[in-house]
SEBAKE-209055 format. One record per residue (C-alpha): residue number from 1; residue in three letters; x negated, y negated, z negated. Coordinates in pm, whole numbers, plus 32768, in hexadecimal, padded with zeros to 4 digits. Layout:
<rs>
<r n="NUM" res="ALA" X="X" Y="Y" Z="Z"/>
...
</rs>
This chain:
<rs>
<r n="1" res="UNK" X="8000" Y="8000" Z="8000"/>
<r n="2" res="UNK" X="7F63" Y="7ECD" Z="8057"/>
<r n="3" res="UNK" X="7F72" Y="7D76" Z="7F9D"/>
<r n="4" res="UNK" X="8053" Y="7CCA" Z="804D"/>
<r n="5" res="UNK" X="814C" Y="7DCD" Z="8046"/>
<r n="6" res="UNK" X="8123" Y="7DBB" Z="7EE2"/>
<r n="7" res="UNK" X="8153" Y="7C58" Z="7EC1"/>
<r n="8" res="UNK" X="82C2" Y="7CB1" Z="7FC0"/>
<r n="9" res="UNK" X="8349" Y="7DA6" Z="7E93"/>
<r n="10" res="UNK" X="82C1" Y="7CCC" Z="7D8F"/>
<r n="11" res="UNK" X="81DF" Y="7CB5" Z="7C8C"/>
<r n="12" res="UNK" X="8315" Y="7D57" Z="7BA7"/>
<r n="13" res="UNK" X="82BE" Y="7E99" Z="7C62"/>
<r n="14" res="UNK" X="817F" Y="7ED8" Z="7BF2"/>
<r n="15" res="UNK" X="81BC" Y="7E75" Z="7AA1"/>
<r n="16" res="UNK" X="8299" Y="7F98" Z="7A77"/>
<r n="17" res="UNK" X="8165" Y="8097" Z="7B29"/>
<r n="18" res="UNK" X="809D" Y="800C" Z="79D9"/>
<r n="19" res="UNK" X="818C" Y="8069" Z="791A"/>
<r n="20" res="UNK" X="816A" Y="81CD" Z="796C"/>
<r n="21" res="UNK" X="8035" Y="820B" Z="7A0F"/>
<r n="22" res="UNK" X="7EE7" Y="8226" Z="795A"/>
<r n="23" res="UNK" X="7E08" Y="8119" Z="79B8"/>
<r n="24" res="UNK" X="7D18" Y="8202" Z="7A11"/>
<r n="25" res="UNK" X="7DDE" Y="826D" Z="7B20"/>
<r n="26" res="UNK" X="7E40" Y="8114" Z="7BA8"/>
<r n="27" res="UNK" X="7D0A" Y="80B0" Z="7BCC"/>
<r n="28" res="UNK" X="7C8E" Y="81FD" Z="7C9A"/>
<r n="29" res="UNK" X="7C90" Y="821F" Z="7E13"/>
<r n="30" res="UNK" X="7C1E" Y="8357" Z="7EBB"/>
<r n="31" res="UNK" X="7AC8" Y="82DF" Z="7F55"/>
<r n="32" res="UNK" X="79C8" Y="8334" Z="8040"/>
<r n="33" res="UNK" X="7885" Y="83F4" Z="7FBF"/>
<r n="34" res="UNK" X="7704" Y="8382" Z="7FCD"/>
<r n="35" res="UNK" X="75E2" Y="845C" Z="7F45"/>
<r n="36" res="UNK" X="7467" Y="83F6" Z="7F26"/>
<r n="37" res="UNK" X="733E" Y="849E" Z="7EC6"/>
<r n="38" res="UNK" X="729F" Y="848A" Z="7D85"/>
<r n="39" res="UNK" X="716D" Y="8505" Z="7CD6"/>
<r n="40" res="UNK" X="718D" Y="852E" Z="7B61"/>
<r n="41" res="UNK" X="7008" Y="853B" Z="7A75"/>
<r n="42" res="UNK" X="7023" Y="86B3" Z="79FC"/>
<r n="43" res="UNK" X="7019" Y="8698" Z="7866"/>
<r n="44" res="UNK" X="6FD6" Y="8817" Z="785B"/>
<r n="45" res="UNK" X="6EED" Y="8857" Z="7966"/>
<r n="46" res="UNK" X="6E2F" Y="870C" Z="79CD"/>
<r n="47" res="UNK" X="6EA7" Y="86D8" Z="7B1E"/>
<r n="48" res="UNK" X="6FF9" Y="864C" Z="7BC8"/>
<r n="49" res="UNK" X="7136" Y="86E2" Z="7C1F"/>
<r n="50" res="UNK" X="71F1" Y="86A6" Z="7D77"/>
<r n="51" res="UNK" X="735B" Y="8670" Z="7D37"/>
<r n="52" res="UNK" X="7462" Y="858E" Z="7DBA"/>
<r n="53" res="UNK" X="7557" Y="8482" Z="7D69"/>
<r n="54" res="UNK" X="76D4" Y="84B6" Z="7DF2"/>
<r n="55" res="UNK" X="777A" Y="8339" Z="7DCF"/>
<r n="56" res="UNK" X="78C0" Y="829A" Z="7E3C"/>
<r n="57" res="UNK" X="78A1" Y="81C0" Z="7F8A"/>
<r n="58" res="UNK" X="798E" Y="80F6" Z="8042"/>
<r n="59" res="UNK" X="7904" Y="81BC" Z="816C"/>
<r n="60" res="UNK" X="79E5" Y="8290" Z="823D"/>
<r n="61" res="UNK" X="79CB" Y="83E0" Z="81D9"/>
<r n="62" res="UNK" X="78A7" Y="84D2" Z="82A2"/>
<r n="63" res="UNK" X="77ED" Y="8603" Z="82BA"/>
<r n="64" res="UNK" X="76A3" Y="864B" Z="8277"/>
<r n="65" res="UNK" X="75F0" Y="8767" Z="82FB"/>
<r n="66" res="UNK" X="74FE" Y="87E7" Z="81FF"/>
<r n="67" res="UNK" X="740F" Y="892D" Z="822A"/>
<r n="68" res="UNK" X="7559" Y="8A08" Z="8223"/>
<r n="69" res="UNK" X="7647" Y="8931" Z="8180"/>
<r n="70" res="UNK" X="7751" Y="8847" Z="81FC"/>
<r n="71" res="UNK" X="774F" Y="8734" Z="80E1"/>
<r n="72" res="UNK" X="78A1" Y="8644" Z="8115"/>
<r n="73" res="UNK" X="77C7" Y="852B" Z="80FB"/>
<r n="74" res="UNK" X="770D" Y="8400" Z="816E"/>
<r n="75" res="UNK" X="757F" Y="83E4" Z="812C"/>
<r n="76" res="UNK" X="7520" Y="82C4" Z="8093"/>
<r n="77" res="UNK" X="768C" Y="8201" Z="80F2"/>
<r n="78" res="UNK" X="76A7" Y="80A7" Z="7FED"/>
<r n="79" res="UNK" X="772C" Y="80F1" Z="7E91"/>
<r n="80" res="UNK" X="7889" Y="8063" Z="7E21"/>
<r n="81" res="UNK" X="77DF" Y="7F87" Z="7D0B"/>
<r n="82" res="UNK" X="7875" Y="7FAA" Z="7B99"/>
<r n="83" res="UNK" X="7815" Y="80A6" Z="7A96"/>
<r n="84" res="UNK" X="78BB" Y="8206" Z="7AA5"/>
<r n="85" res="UNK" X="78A4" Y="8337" Z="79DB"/>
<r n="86" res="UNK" X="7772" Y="8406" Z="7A41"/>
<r n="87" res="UNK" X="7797" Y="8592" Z="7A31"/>
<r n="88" res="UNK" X="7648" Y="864B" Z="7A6D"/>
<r n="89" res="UNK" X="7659" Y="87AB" Z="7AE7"/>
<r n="90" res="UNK" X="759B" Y="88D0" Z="7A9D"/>
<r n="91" res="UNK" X="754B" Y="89D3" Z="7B99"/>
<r n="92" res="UNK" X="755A" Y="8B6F" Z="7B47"/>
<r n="93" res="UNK" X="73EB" Y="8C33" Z="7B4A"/>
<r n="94" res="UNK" X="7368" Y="8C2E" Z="7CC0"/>
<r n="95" res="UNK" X="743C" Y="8AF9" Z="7D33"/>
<r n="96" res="UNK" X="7404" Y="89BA" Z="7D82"/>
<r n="97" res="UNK" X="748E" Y="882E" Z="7D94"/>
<r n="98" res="UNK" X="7579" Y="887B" Z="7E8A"/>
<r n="99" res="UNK" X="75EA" Y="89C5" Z="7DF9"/>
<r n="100" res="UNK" X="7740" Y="8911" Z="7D6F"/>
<r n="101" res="UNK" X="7778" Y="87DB" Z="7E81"/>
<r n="102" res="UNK" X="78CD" Y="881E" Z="7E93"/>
<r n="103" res="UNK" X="78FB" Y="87DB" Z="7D43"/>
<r n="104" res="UNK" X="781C" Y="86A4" Z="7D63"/>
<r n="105" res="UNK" X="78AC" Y="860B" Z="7E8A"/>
<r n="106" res="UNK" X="7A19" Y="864E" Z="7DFD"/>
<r n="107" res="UNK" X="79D9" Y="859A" Z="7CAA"/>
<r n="108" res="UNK" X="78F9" Y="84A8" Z="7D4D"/>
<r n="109" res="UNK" X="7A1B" Y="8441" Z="7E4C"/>
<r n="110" res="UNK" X="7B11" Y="8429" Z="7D00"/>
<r n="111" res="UNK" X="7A2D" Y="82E3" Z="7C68"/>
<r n="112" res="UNK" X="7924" Y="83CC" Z="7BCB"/>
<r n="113" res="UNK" X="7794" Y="83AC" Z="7BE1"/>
<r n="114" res="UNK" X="7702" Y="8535" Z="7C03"/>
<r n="115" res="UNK" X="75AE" Y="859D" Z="7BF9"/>
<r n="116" res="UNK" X="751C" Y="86F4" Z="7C43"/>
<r n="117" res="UNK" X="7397" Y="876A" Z="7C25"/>
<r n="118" res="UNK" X="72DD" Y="8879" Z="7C9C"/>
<r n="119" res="UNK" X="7260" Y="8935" Z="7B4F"/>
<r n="120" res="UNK" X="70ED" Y="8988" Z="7B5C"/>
<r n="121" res="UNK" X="7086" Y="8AF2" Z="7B50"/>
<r n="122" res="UNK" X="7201" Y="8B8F" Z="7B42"/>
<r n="123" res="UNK" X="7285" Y="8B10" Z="7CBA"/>
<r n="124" res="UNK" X="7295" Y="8BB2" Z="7E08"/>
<r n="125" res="UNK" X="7135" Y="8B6C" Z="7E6E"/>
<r n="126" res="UNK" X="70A2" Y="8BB6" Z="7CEE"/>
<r n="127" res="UNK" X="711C" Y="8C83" Z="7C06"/>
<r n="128" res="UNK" X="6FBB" Y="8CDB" Z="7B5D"/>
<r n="129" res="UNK" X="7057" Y="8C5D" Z="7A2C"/>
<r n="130" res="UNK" X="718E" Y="8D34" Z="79FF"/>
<r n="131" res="UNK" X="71D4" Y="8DA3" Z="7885"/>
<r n="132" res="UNK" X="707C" Y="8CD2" Z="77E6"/>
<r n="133" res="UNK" X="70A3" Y="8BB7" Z="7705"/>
<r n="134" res="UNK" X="7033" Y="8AB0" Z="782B"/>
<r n="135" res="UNK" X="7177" Y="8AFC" Z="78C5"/>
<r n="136" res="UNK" X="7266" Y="8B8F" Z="779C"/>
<r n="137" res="UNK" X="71EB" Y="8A47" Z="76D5"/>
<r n="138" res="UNK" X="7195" Y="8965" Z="77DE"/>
<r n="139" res="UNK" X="72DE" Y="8915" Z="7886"/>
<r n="140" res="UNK" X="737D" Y="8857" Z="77C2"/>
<r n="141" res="UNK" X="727F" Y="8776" Z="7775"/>
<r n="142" res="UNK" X="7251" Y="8760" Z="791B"/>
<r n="143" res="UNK" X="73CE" Y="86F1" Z="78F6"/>
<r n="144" res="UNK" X="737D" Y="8618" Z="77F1"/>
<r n="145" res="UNK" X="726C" Y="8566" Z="7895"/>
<r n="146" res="UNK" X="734C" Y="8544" Z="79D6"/>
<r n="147" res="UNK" X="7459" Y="8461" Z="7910"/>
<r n="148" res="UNK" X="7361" Y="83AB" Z="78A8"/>
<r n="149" res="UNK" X="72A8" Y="838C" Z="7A02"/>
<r n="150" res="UNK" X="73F8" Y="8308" Z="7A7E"/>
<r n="151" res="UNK" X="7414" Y="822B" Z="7948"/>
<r n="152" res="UNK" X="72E1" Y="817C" Z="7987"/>
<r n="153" res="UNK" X="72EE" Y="814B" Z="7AF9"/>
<r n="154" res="UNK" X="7301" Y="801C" Z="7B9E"/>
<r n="155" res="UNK" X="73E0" Y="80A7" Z="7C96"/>
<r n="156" res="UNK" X="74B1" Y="8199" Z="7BB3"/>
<r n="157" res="UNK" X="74F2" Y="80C4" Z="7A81"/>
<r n="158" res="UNK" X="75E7" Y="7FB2" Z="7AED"/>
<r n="159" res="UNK" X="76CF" Y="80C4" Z="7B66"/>
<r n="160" res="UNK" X="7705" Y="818A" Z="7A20"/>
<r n="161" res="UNK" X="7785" Y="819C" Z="7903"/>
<r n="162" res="UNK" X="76B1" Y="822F" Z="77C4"/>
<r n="163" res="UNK" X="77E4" Y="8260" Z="76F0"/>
<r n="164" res="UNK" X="7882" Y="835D" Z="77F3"/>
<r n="165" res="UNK" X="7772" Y="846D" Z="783E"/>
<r n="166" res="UNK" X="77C6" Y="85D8" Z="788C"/>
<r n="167" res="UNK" X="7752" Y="8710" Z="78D8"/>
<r n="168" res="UNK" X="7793" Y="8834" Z="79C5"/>
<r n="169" res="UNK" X="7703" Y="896C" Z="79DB"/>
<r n="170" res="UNK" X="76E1" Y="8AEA" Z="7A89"/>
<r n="171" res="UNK" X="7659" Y="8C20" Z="79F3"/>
<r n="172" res="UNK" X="753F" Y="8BBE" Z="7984"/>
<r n="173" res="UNK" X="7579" Y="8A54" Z="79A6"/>
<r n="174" res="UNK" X="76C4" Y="8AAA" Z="78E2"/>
<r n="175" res="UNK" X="75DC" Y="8B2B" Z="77D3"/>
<r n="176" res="UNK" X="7518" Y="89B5" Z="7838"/>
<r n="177" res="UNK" X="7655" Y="890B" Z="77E5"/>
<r n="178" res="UNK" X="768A" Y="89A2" Z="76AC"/>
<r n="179" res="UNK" X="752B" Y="8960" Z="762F"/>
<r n="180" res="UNK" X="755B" Y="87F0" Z="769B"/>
<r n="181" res="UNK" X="7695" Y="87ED" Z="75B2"/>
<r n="182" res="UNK" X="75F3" Y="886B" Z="746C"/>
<r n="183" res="UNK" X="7609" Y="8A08" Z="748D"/>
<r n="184" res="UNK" X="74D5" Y="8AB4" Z="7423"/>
<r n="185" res="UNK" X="7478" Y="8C3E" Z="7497"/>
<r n="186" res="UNK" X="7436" Y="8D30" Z="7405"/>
<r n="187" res="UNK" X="7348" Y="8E1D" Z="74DB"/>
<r n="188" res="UNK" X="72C7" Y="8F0E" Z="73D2"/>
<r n="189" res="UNK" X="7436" Y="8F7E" Z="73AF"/>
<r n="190" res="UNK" X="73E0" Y="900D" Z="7530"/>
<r n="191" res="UNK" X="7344" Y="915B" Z="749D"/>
<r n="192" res="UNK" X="7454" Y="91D4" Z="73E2"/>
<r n="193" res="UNK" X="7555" Y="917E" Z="74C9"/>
<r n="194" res="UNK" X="74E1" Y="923C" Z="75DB"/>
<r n="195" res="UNK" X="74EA" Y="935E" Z="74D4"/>
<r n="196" res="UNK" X="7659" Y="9314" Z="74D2"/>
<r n="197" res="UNK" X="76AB" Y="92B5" Z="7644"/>
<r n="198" res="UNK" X="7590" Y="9338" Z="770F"/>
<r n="199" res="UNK" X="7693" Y="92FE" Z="783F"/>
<r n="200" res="UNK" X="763D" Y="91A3" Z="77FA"/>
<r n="201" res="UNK" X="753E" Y="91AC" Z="794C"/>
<r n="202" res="UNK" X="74E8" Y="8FF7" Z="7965"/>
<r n="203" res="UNK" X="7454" Y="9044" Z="77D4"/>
<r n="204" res="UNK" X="73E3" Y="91A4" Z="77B4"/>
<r n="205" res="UNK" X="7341" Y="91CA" Z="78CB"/>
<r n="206" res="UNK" X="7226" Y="90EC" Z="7890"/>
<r n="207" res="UNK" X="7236" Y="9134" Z="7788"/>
<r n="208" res="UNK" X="71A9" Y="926D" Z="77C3"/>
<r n="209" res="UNK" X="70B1" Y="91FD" Z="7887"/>
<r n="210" res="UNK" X="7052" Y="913A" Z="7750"/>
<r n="211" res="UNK" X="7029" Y="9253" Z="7677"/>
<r n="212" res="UNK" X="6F35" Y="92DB" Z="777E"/>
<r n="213" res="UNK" X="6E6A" Y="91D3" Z="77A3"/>
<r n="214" res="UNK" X="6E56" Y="917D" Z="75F7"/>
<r n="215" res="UNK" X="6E00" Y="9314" Z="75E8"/>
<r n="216" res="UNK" X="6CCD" Y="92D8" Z="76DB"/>
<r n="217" res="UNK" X="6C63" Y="91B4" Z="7605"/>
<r n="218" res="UNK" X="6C81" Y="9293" Z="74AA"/>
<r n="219" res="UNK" X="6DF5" Y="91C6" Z="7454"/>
<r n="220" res="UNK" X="6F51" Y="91DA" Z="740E"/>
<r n="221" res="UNK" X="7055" Y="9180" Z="750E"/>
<r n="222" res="UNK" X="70BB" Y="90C6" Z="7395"/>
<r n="223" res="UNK" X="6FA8" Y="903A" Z="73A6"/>
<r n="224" res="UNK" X="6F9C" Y="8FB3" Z="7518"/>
<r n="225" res="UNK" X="70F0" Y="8EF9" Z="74E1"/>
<r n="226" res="UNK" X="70B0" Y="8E6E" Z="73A0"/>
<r n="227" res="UNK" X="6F9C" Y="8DD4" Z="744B"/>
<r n="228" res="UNK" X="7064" Y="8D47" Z="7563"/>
<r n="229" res="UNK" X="7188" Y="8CC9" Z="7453"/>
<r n="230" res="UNK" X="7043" Y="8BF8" Z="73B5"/>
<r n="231" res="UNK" X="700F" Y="8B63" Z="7507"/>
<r n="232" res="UNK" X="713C" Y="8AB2" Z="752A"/>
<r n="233" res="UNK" X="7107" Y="89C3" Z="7448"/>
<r n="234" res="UNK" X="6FC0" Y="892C" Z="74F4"/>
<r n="235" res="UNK" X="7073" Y="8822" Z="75BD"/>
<r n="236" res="UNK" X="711D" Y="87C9" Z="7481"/>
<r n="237" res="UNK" X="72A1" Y="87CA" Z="7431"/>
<r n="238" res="UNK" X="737F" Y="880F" Z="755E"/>
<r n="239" res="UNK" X="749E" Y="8742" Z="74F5"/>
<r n="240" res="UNK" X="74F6" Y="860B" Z="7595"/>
<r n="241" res="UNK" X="75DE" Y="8508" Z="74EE"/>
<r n="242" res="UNK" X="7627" Y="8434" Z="762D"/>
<r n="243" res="UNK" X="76EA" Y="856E" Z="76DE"/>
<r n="244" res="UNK" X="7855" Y="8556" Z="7681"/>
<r n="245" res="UNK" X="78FB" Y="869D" Z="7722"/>
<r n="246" res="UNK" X="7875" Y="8803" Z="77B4"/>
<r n="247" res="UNK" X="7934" Y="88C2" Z="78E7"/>
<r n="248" res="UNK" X="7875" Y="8A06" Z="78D4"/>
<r n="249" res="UNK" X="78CC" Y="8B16" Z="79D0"/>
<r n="250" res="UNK" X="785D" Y="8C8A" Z="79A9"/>
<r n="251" res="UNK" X="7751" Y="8C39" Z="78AE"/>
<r n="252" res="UNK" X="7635" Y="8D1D" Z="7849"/>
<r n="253" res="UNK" X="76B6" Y="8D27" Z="76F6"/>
<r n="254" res="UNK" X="7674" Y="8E75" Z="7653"/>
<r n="255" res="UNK" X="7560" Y="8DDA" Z="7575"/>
<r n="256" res="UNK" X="765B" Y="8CDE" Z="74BA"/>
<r n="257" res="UNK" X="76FA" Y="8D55" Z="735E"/>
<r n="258" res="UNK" X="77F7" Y="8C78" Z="7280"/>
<r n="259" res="UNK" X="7691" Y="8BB1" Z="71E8"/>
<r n="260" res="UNK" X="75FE" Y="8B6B" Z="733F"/>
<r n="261" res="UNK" X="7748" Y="8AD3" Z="73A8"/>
<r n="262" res="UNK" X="77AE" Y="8A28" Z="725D"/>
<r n="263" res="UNK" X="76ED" Y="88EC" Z="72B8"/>
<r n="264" res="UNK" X="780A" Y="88C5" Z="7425"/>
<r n="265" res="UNK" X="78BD" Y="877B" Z="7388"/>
<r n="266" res="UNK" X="7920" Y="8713" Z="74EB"/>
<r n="267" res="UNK" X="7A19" Y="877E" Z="75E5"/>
<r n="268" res="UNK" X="79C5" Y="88CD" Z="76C2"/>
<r n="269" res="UNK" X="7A85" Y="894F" Z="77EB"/>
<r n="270" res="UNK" X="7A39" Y="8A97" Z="7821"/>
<r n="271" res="UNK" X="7A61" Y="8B85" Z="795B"/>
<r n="272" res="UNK" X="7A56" Y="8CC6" Z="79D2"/>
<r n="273" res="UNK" X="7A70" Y="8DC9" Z="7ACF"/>
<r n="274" res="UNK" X="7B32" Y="8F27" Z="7A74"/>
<r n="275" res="UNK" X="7A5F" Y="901A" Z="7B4B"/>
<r n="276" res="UNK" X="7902" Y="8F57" Z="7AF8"/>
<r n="277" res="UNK" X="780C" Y="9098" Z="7B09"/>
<r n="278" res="UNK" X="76CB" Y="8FA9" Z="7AC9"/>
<r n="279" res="UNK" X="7741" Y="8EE7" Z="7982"/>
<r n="280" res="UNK" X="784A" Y="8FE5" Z="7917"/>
<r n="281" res="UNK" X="7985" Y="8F17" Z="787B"/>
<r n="282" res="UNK" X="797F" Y="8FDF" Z="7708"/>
<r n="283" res="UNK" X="7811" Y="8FA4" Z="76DB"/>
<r n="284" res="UNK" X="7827" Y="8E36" Z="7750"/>
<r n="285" res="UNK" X="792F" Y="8D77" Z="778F"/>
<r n="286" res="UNK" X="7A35" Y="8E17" Z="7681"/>
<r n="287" res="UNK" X="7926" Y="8E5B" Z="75B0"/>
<r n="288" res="UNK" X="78F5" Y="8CBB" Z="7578"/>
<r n="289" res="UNK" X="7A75" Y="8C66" Z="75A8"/>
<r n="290" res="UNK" X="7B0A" Y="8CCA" Z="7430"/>
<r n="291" res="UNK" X="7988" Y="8C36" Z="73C1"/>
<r n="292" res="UNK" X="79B8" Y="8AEC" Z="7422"/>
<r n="293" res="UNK" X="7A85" Y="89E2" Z="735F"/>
<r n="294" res="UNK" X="7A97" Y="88EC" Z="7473"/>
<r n="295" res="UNK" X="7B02" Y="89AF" Z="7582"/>
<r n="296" res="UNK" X="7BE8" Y="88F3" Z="7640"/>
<r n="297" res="UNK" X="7C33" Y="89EF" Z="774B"/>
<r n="298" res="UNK" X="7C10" Y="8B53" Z="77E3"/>
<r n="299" res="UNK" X="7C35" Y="8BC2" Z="793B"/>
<r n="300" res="UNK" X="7C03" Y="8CDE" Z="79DB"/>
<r n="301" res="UNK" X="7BBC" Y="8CF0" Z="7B3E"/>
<r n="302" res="UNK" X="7CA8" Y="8E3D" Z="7B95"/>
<r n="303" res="UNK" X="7C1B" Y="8F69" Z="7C9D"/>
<r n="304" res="UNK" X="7ACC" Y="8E7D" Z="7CAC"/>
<r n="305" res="UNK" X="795F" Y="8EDC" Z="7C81"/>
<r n="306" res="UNK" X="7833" Y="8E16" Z="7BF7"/>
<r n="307" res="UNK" X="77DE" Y="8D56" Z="7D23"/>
<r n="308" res="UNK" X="793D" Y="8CC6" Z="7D42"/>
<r n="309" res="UNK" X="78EE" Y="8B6F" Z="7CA1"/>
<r n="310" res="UNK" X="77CD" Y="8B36" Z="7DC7"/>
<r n="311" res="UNK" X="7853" Y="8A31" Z="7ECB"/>
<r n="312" res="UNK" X="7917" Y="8B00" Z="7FF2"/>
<r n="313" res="UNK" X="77F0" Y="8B47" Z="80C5"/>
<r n="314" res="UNK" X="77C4" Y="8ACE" Z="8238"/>
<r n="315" res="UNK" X="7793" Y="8BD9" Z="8354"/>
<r n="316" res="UNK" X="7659" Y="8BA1" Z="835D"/>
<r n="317" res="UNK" X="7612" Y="8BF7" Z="81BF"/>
<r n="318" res="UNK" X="772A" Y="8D04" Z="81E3"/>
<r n="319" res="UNK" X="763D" Y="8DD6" Z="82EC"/>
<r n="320" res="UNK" X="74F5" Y="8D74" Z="8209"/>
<r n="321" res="UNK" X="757A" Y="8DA3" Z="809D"/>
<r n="322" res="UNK" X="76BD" Y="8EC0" Z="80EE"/>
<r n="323" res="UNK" X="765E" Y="8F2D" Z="7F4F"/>
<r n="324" res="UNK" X="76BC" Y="8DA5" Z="7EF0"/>
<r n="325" res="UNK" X="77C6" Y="8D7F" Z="7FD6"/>
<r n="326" res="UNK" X="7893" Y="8E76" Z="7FF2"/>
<r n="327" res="UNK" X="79B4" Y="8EAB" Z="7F0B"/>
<r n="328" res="UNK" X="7AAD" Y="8FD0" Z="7EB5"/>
<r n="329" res="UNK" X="7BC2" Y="9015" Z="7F9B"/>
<r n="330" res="UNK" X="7CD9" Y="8F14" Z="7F5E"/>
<r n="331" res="UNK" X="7C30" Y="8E23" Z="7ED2"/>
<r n="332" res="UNK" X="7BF9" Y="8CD8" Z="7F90"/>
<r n="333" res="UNK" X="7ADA" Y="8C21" Z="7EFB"/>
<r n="334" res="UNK" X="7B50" Y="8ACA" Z="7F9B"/>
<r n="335" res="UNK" X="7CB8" Y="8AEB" Z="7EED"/>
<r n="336" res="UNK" X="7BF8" Y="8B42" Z="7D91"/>
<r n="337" res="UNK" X="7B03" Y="8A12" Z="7DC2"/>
<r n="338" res="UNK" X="7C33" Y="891B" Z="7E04"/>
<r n="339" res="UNK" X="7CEC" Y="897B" Z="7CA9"/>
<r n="340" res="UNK" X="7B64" Y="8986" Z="7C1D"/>
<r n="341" res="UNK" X="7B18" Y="8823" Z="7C8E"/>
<r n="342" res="UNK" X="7C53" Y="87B7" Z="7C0E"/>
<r n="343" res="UNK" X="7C32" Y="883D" Z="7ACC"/>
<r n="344" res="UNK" X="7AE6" Y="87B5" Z="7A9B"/>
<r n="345" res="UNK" X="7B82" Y="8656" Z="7B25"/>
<r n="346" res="UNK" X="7CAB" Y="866B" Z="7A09"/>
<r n="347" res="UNK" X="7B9F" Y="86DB" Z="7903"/>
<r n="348" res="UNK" X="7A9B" Y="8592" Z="7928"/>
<r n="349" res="UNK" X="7BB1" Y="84C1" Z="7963"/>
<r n="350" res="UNK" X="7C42" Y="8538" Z="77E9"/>
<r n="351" res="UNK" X="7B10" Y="8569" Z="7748"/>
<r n="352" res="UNK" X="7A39" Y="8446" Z="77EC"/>
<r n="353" res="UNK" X="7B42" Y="8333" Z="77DF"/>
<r n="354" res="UNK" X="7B66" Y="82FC" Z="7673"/>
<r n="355" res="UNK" X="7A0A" Y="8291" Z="767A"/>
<r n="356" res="UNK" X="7A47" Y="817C" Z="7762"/>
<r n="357" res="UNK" X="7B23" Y="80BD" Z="766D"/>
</rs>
């Protein structure tokens, strides 16, 4: 509706819309979508991190073309000016900054600032650091550092707002996102629950490659994870105060008990998928759910596997990755991102908006 059709009706006619619309959603127009580069300074391992900046631009909406994904976006299009909430999403082990761009673009388009990074040593090019402390204990602090990259930033700063910060998360960026929210783990509970669940592949596994590797250097597997649980703590605590909210989907979560979650004093919505055969549901997911006092949500994802929650994949990823982007019969992984985007939309908007008063 333009303005001067809105001056026709008169101004009595949008006084009644404020009286029952949110001002949150006055104010919103469904935008266009720019995305730039950025290199974040590495508090963990000493170098930077590629990532990238989704932003709302007056723009008309375009696609990108990058490696083998379609990104509904514009690089490097001018930024609306005005601070907006920022969400900053963490990708799953072996992914990367464009791993969840769906989710980026859509929130970005609804007002938002997103960032993603590339996590050193756990992403599709580097995984060297799968299940040691640089990576278990590192990312959050890399998500950490990112906020306040963007924070700091010349660029960056005049278009958010610190009081409305949030977090997203897969796998093992859910188990990022919970971290960044206050949860501690728990690793040396690993060895006796395998002993319970050895079904539990994702943890017993290597674990058993562990136990071979402590027995060759005169250890306990006991040992060996009590040793990683000290590691953590080297990049100090993971906590940070400035994020508001947590959307976590299909978290690595088996390592969280009632204490390692009783820190959680902010909102988390939490998702899953029912036939997930790489974070199983009871050892994960429903294992946090009844552990979590803030929980503001649970979904599950029905007939879906893990890989669900990645962006729908273009041909061209579909014939590269068919493990990551292929889903169950009957389940359309376009239709599941469209109610996941929108739940993640509703859930800053709630969570986020308070803060801007």
């Amino acid at each position: 509706m333009t303005y001067n059709r809105i001056r026709r009706q008169g101004w009595w006619w949008l006084a009644v819309v404020c009286l029952v619309m949110p001002a949150s959603a006055l104010a919103r127009t469904l935008t266009g979508v720019g995305f730039s580069a950025i290199e974040v300074p590495d508090p963990v391992n000493g170098s930077d991190m590629p990532g990238l900046v989704f932003y709302p631009t007056a723009k008309a909406k375009g696609v990108t073309h990058v490696g083998s994904y379609d990104v509904d976006a514009s690089t490097d299009a001018a930024a609306i000016p005005g601070k907006k909430p920022l969400v900053v999403i963490s990708h799953g082990h072996g992914g990367s900054d464009l791993g969840h761009h769906d989710l980026a673009t859509y929130l970005a388009s609804h007002g938002f600032i997103v960032a993603t990074i590339t996590h050193p040593k756990d992403n599709f090019r580097d995984s060297s650091g799968d299940g040691q402390p640089v990576v278990l204990g590192g990312r959050p602090r890399q998500i950490s550092a990112t906020i306040s990259h963007l924070l700091h930033s010349r660029r960056w700063k005049p278009l958010i707002d610190p009081e409305r910060i949030g977090v997203a998360g897969f796998s093992n960026g859910g188990y990022t996102a919970l971290l960044v929210i206050g949860a501690i783990p728990d690793f040396t509970s690993v060895p006796a629950h395998c002993k319970l669940h050895p079904q539990d592949a994702n943890l017993c596994v290597p674990l058993a490659k562990l136990e071979e590797a402590a027995a060759q250097q005169h250890r306990t597997v006991e040992q060996s994870v009590a040793e990683l649980q000290r590691g953590l703590g080297q990049w100090g605590d993971t906590r940070d105060p400035r994020v508001k909210a947590a959307f976590v989907m299909a978290p690595f979560s088996a390592v969280f008990d009632a204490k390692g979650l009783a820190r959680i004093d902010r909102p988390v919505f939490l998702y899953y998928a029912q036939k997930d055969q790489v974070l199983l549901p009871r050892y994960n997911a429903l294992h946090i759910a009844p552990l979590m006092r803030t929980l503001a949500r649970l979904k599950m994802v029905p007939n879906a596997g893990h890989y669900v929650f990645l962006s729908p994949c273009s041909q061209e990823l579909a014939k590269g990755e068919p493990d990551l982007c292929t889903d169950p019969p009957g389940t359309d992984r376009t239709a599941v991102h469209r109610k996941i985007d929108a739940d993640a939309l509703k859930f800053f908007d709630e969570t986020l908006e308070v803060q801007s008063r």
